[in-house]
Steps between C-alpha positions, in 0.01 A plus 500: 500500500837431394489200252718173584784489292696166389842470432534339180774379286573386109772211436653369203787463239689778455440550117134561597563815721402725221163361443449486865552846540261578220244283642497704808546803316179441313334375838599802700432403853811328584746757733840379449752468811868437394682166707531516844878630635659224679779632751813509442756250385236259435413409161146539392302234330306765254728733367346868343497432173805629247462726246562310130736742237295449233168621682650777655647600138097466370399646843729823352349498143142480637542784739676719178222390376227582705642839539459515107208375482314764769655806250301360226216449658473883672627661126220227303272621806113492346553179250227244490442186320736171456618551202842315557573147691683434744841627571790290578556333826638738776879488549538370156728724236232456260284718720782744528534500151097536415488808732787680300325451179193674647687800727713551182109501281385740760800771537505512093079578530532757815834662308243552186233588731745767636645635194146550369406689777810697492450557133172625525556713846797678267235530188252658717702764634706555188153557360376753774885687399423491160093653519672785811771597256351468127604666288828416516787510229872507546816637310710186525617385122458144440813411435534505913269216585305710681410355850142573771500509847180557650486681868242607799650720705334706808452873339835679569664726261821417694514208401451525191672775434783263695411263256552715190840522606618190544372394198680781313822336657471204412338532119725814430117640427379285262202399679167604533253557817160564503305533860148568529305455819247199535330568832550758783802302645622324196669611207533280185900518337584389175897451395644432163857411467754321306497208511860491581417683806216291603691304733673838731169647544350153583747487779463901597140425542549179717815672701217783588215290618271538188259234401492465142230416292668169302422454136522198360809339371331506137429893513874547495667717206178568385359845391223605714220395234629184503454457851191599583362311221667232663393565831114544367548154345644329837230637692229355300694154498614494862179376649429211277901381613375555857206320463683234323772509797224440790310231291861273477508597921175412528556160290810403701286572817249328454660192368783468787272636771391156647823364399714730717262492797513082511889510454519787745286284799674151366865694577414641809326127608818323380720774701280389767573146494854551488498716843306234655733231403697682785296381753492178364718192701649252305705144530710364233170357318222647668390828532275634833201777459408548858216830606153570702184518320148447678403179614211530329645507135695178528310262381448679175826594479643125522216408267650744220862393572397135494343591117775769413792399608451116506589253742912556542421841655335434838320752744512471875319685725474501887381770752774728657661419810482772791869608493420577107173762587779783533537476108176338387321738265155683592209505299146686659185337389173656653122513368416779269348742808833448696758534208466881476650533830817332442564866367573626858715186599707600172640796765672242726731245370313161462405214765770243512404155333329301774353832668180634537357712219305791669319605170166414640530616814573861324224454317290471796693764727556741268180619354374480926724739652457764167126488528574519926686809422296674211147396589264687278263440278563790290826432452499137453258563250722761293800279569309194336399745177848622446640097530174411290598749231898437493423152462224560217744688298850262592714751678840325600448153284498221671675680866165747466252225518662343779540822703148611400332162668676593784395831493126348454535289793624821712245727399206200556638526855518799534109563397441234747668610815321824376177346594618318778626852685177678297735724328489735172714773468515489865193636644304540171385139527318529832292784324427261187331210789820309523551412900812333608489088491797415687608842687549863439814532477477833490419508909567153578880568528614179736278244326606607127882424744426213612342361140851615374664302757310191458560506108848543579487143807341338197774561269794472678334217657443318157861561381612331852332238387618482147874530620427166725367328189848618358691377788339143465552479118879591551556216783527815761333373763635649772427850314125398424515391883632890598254658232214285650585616830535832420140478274328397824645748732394789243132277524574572878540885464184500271309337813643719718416848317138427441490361895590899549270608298206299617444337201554167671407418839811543755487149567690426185751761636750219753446225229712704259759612724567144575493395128681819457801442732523076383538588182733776549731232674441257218628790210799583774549144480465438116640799385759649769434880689444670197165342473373719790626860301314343198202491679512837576546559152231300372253745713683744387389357134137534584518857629658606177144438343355798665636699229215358331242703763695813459547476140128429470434820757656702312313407215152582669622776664588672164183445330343665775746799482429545123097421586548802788704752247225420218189551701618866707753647326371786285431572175357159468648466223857573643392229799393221242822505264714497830305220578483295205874603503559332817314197453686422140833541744333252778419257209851525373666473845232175518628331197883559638503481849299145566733362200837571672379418874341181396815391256706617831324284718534205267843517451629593833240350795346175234746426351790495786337201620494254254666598189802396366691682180690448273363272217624514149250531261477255270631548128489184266740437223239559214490665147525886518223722421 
């Protein structure tokens, strides 16, 4: 059903507008509309409300804010615990101020967290130079300041031969290389220079594309004792500083954790408030809150102003006129069986307020024409397993438990149209002592029709009816008078047909003519010519549920193909996996082809009667999660 909505607005002063708006934020089932437009040239009595310089300046710092506040939170991802208080108020500069203290606490950790890392990445593979290329000595006198650079190259005696030379160029030869390969692609190169000449050959190898292995800035000028005793002592020091570095993370983490996430939801909520204030109306003292919410809440909603926000604030509350429906918000509410199946009405934009809500009606239809179609007790059974299981193990969330009950409820009916027709894997049931309860539809071609049919006069019949009920409730009532008409004369064809078929006596045959051509007349009358082309096309309605027969036909006649191929083609073997084959196809084509028929048939023959689109869902100003 669709729930009865009220129309409900908040007055008071002016200065209270902010705590208004956070009462209904914190309510959340209050869906704002902004003043009604008056036309133009005349002055309107409730005027939007205008934005204040001094919010919008705090609206500005909260939203810096909030943008600051989300970086922290995604680089302190992981912290727990609430180790700080609160933060200042959003849109304040003491906020602004508080979160600069801790981004410019966090870059200094993550730059030492980086330079560690770097430092010990370099250590490492100055090491693995060092073990490739020991032992190594050099001719350079002390007096130059001699200077390392540590390479991997890819093995090419080119290049290094390349190398040689350059260096030679730029030293004047005083420099020594040693190269010694470290794997079967790599080869380890060690360079001494002056140090006068460090800074050339640090560009030659940067101009050329060649990662260096950095020392640190300490190693520099030293003789090569020096520096791998340094290097031996930074490597056995570097952890503890990294442990140290992630334990003052983990500290700020922790203790701002809670912090950020409250300031991060109270900005956002205050951001909130101020976009709402813009569909606020206001006077020169009083400020307007006007919105939908369901009828149903209102008492306890003017209970909790009358507490919160005291008696100058008042709530009214009245139900919408008519000429408002157009723009009243929907809200579905159906029992706990019937819910699921406001899945498939998700595929079609919603009822209009004041409508009909056709969930239960799909909930009735839908699982009936699948099970008309499929109709086996084989596979109803292995479509109620596979739903069974999915649901067992939570496929899809919430959206896979709703579309697994209505899987459930097709697969129930298709096990029992299976025993109504006596049918298991086709023929295989009438071996196993299953005879047909209904018909065979297997030879009873015309009555499996005419069932089809009659589901279909049923139907189309009931959403006739519903679109009367919707005429009425709308103050059409020369429409419900047409769709009444029209209701009666497809109650007329209905007489008619099973006159011709002898399932009435033929005396009921002139009685329905008669009815038949009055209320013709009466729907010319109501409704204009049209009426009698929409008759045609309300039979035409009801024929397009003999898709249903075929669809189902097919079905059968499948199962007995793949019973045929497995029982005489030869090997057996070769006959049985064909079969099995085309049964697991039927049983596919089962699950699909009764879906999109019986969706089609809502949405196009049901649905064209009665139903009227294009409802707005409804979406309350409330806190964001």
């Amino acid at each position: 059903m669709i729930l009865p909505m009220a129309r409900v607005q908040l007055i008071g002063p002016r200065d209270r507008l902010e705590g208004a708006l956070a009462f209904l934020q914190a309510q959340g089932v209050l869906e704002l509309r902004r003043p009604t437009r008056v036309r133009p040239g005349e002055r309107a009595l409730v005027e939007r409300c205008a934005p204040v310089p001094s919010v919008a300046a705090r609206a500005a710092r909260a939203q810096e804010a909030l943008v600051r506040l989300e970086s922290l939170r995604a680089r302190l991802a992981g912290g727990r615990g609430e180790g700080e208080g609160p933060l200042p108020e959003p849109g304040s500069e003491a906020l602004l101020a508080r979160l600069a203290e801790i981004d410019a606490a966090l870059t200094a950790l993550e730059a030492r967290r980086a330079a560690l890392a770097e430092e010990g990445d370099a250590i490492a593979r100055f090491s693995r130079l060092v073990v490739a290329l020991a032992p190594f000595s050099h001719g350079l006198e002390p007096r130059q300041e001699p200077e390392l650079h540590g390479l991997e190259l890819r093995t090419d005696p080119e290049a290094i031969a390349l190398l040689r030379g350059e260096l030679r160029r730029i030293t004047g030869g005083a420099f020594d290389l040693t190269a010694r390969p470290i794997d079967a692609e790599r080869t380890g190169v060690l360079i001494v220079v002056p140090r006068a000449c460090g800074r050339a050959v640090a560009a030659l190898l940067f101009e050329r594309g060649v990662d260096e292995v950095k020392l640190p800035s300490a190693c520099s000028g030293k003789a090569l004792i020096d520096v791998l005793l340094h290097l031996t002592a930074r490597a056995r020091t570097i952890p503890a500083e990294q442990a140290e570095v992630e334990a003052a993370w983990s500290r700020l983490a922790d203790g701002l954790a809670a912090a950020l996430a409250a300031s991060a939801a109270a900005t956002r909520a205050f951001l909130e408030r101020v976009h709402a204030e813009d569909a606020c109306g206001a006077t020169r003292f009083a400020f307007v809150v006007s919105g939908y919410m369901p009828a149903e809440r209102v008492p306890a909603f003017q209970a909790s102003a009358a507490s919160e926000l005291g008696e100058r604030v008042t709530v009214l509350a009245c139900t919408p006129e008519r000429d408002a429906w157009p723009e009243v918000p929907v809200v579905l509410r159906n029992g706990r069986h019937v819910r699921p199946f406001e899945r498939l009405l998700a595929l079609v934009p919603l009822p209009r307020y004041g409508s009909t809500d056709p969930t239960p009606w799909l909930a009735v239809f839908f699982p009936l024409f699948f099970g008309l179609v499929l109709g086996d007790v084989v596979c109803g059974t292995a479509g109620i397993v596979v739903a069974l299981v999915l649901r067992v193990r939570g496929v899809g969330g919430a959206l896979g438990r709703d579309l697994t009950w209505i899987a459930l409820a097709c697969a129930l009916s298709a096990v029992t149209f299976g025993i109504l027709f006596g049918e298991a894997l086709g023929e295989v049931g009438s071996h196993l002592g299953m005879r047909p309860v209904l018909l065979d539809r297997r030879r009873a071609f015309m009555a499996f029709l005419g069932v089809a049919i009659a589901f279909g006069a049923v139907h189309v019949g009931i959403g006739m009816a519903l679109g009367i009920a919707g005429a009425l409730r709308a103050g059409h009532r020369r429409a419900a008078l047409a769709r009444a008409a029209k209701l009666g004369l497809l109650c007329a064809a209905a007489v008619a047909g099973a006159t011709a078929v002898h399932l009435l006596p033929a005396a009921a045959l002139p009685p329905a003519l008669w009815a038949g051509g009055a209320l013709l007349a009466v729907a010319v009358g109501a409704e204009g010519p049209m009426a009698a082309l929409e008759l045609v096309l309300g039979l035409g309605n009801v024929l397009s549920y003999a898709r249903l027969m075929a669809l189902g036909l097919a079905s059968v006649m499948l199962a007995e193909v793949a019973n045929l191929v497995a029982t005489t083609l030869r090997p057996v073997a070769a006959g049985l996996a064909i079969g099995v084959l085309l049964h697991v196809v039927n049983f596919t084509l089962g699950l699909i082809s009764p879906t999109v028929a019986a969706l089609r048939l809502h949405y196009v023959e049901f649905f064209e009667k009665f139903y009227d689109e294009g409802g707005a869902p409804y979406r309350p100003f409330a806190l964001s999660r």
